[in-house]
N, C-alpha and C positions, 0 to 999 in steps of 0.2 A: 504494500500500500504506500502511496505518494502521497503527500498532504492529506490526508486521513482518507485518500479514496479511492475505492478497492480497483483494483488493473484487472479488465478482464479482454479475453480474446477470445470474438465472437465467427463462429465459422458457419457460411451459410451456404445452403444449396441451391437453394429457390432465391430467386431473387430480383426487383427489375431492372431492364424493361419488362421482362416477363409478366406476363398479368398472372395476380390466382389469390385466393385467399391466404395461401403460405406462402406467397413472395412477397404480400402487403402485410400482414404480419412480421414476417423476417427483417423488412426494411425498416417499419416503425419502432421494432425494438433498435436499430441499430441509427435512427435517431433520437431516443427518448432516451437511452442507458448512458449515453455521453452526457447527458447532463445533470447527469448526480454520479456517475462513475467514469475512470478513466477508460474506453472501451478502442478495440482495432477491429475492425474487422474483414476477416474474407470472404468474396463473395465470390459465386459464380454465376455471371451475367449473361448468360450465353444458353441456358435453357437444357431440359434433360439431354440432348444430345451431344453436349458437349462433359456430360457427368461423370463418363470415366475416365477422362484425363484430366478433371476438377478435383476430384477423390486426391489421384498421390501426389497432385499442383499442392493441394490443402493442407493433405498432412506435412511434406517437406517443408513449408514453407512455417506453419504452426510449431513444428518442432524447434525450428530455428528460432522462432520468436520467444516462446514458449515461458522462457527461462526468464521473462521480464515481467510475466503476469501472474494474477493470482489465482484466476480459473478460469478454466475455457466451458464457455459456453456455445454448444450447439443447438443448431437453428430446428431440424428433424433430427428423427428416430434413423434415416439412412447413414446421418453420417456418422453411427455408431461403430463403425469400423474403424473411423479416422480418430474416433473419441479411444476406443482399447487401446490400440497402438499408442496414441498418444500419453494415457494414462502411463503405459509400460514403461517407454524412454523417457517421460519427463518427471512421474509422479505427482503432476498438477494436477489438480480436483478437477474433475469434468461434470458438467451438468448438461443434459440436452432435454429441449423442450417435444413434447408428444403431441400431436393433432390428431390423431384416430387413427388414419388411413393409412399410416406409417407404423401402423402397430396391427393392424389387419389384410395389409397387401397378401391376396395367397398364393403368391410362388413358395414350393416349397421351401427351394432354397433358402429363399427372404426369412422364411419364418422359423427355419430351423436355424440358420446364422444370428441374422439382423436381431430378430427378436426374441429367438430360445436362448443366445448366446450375451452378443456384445448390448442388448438394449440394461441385460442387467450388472453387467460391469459397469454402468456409470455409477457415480455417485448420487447424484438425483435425477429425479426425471420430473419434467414441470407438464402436468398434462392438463389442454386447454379446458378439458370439459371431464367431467364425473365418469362419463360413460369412456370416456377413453383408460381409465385408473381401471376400469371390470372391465373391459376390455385385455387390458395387460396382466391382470389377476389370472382372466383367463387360459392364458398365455404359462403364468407360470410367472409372470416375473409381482417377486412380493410389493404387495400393498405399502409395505414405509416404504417404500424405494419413491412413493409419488406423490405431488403436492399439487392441488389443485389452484390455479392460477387462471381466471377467464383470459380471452383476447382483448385487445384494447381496440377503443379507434380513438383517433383524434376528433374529437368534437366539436373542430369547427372549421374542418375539412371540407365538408361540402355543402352547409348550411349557408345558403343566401335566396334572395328573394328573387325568383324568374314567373314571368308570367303566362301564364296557359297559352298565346299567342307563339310564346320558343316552345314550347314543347309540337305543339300542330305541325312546326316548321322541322322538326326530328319527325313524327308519323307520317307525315306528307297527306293532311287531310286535317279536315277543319273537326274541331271535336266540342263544338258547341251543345249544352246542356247533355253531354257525355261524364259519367262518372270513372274515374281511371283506378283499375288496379294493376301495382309491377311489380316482376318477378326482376331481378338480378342474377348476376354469376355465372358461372359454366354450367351448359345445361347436361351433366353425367345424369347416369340413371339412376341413382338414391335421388338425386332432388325432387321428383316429380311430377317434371312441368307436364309432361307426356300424360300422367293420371289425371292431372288436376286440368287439362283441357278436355280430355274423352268425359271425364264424370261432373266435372265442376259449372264449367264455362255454360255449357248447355241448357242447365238451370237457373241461370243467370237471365237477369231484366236484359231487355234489347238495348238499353240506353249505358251500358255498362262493356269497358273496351279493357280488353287486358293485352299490357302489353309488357313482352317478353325480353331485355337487355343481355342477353349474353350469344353466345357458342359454346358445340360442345357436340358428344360423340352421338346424343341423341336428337339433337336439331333433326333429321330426315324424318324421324319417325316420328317427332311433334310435328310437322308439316302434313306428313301423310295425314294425321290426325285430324288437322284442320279441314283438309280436303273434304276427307270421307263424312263429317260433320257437317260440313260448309260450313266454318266457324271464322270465313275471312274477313267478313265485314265486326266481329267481334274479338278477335284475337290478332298481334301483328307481334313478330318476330323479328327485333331491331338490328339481330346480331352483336357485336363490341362495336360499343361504344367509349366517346373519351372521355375524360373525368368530366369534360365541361357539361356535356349533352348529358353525365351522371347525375350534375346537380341539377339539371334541368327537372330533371324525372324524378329524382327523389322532392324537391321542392315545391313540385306542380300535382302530382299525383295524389290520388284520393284514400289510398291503402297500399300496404306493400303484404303480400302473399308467399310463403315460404314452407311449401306444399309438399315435404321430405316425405319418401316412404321407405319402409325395414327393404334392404337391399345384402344377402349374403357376400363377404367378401369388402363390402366398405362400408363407411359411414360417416355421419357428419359430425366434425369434430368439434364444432363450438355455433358457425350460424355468424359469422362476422357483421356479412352483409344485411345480416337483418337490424345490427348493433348500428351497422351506417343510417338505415332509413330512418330506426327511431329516435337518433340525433339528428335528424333533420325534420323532429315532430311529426314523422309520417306512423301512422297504427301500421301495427305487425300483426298479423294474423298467421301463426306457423304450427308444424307438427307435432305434438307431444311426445317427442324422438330424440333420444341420442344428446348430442350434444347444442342443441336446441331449448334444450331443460334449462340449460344451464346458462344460455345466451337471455332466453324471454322470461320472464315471470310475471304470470298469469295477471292480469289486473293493474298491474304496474308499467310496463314499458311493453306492453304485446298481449296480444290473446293464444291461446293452447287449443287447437282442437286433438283431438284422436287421431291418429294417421289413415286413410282409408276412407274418413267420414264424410263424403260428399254432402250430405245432408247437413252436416255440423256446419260445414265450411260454406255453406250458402245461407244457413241462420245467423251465423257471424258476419257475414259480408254484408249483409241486407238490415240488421239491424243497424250497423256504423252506418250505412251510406244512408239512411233514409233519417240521422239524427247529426246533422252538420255542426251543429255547437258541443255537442258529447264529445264530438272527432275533433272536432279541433281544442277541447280543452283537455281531452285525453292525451294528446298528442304536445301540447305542453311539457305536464307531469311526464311523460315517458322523458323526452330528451333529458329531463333535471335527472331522471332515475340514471340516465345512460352518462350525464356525469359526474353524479356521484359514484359508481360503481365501474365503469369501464373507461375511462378517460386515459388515457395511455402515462398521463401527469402519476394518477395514483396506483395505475398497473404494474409497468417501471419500478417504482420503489419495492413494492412486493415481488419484481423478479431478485432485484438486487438484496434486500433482505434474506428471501431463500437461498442466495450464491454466497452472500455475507457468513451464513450459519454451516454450509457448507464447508468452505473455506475454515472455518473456527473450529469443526470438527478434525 
């Protein structure tokens, strides 16, 4: 430690320009930890395909450093390989942070190495959500090995005032006396979007447009979807968008929908993007799922349905939208909830306390 402040060296794998929930994660810790800690970090900016020659770039390069810091902090559960080695030759505390999906990837390999193996050779493991801790339980790797830590976002990242006239100008169509609900993020197959357009969308008032911001492996077959529905004048598919046209949509929009369903093999490991829209006062309406638990809480910053419940999720949709003072006072309290509780200001300190105690062990 330097003027009472702990050195740590931060190694990531996900990172941007990459977009993803663990690359915006990754990068915000490794803006917010420099300012209460002294932090380096490495990153790999160049996306999964550039990750096996990331791996021994990271550990060489950490080893060498290594001897100046007081723990290395890893970004996932992959670079648990980089974290044994390194633990070996240098005997620095290692801590790596857990998202889910990195503790449930099912290559055998992965999960007889990464996670039967090196995930419990760390010293701690910080895992974003509850369900990722039973997760890893199940796994085999012990319970004190893990401390619950939510994700952060920054607060005031994409709150500002746009008016429904920029958003028209992103759908390309006038959306006057339209009520809007959005999905975010990569559309993988745990998220839903595919369910909750066949079963959801359909039961929805005609005056009600949902629209869709990301990419992902299942865009064709939410498309197909659309079709076979004819759900085009009600549903639109924006692809990636950039943070600006983010805040557009977070800011202008009437609900934000987060429509996960149980998916063997992954899961969601905290729900970030639902933490963004309800700092931007937008209601969350998401699945009582995984690490979604742990992102919303119920009557405070989002509403809970059952996963599956199409029914639920259309009695929730329709009681907010037809009570516009409830939504927008509701939507107040959420943002105060999202920062007293996930502001990356007071997330931050609770990594660095978990690394502090660490370290003192």
């Amino acid at each position: 430690m330097t003027n009472g402040k702990l050195k740590i060296l931060f190694i990531s794998r996900a990172y941007p320009p990459v977009t993803g929930g663990l690359e915006n994660q990754n990068y915000e810790l490794s803006v917010w930890l420099p300012k209460i800690a002294e932090v380096k970090t490495i990153a790999n900016t160049r996306g999964k395909k550039f990750l096996p020659f990331f791996l021994p770039y990271a550990f060489l390069k950490a080893l060498f450093l290594c001897k100046k810091y007081d723990a290395i902090l890893l970004g996932d559960a992959v670079l648990g390989a980089v974290g044994w080695k390194l633990k070996l030759f240098s005997r620095k505390p290692v801590v790596c942070v857990t998202h889910g999906l990195d503790l449930t990837y099912p290559m055998k390999i992965y999960q007889k190495l990464w996670v039967g193996f090196f995930a419990g050779k760390m010293d701690k493991l910080i895992a974003v959500g509850n369900e990722t801790i039973e997760a890893g339980a199940r796994r085999g790797i012990p319970k004190d090995k893990f401390v619950f830590i939510p994700n952060g976002v920054d607060t005031e990242k994409f709150i500002e005032f746009h008016k429904r006239e920029e958003l028209e100008k992103i759908v390309g169509e006038k959306l006057e006396n339209r009520k809007i609900i959005l999905s975010t993020g990569r559309l993988a197959v745990h998220k839903g979007i595919d369910w909750f357009c066949e079963n959801v969308v359909p039961l929805l008032g005609e005056d009600i447009i949902y629209l869709v911001a990301g990419d992902g492996e299942k865009r064709k077959d939410i498309e197909k979807i659309i079709a076979s529905k004819k759900l085009e004048p009600k549903v639109k598919i924006l692809g990636k968008v950039s943070d600006e046209d983010l805040k557009v949509l977070y800011n202008t929009a009437d609900l934000y929908v987060k429509p996960n369903i149980k998916v063997e093999g992954t899961m969601e490991g905290f729900g970030l993007v639902a933490i963004e829209a309800a700092s931007c006062k937008l209601p969350v309406i998401a699945s009582n799922l995984e690490g979604l638990k742990d992102a919303i809480k119920d009557g405070q910053n989002g509403f809970l349905v059952e996963p599956y419940d199409a029914d639920g999720y259309v009695k929730k949709i329709n009681d907010l939208l037809k009570d516009e003072a409830y939504r927008r006072d509701f939507g107040e309290e959420a943002r105060k909830y999202v920062i007293e509780n996930y502001s990356w200001e007071k997330i931050s300190r609770r990594y660095l306390e978990e690394i502090q105690k660490t370290v003192s062990k």
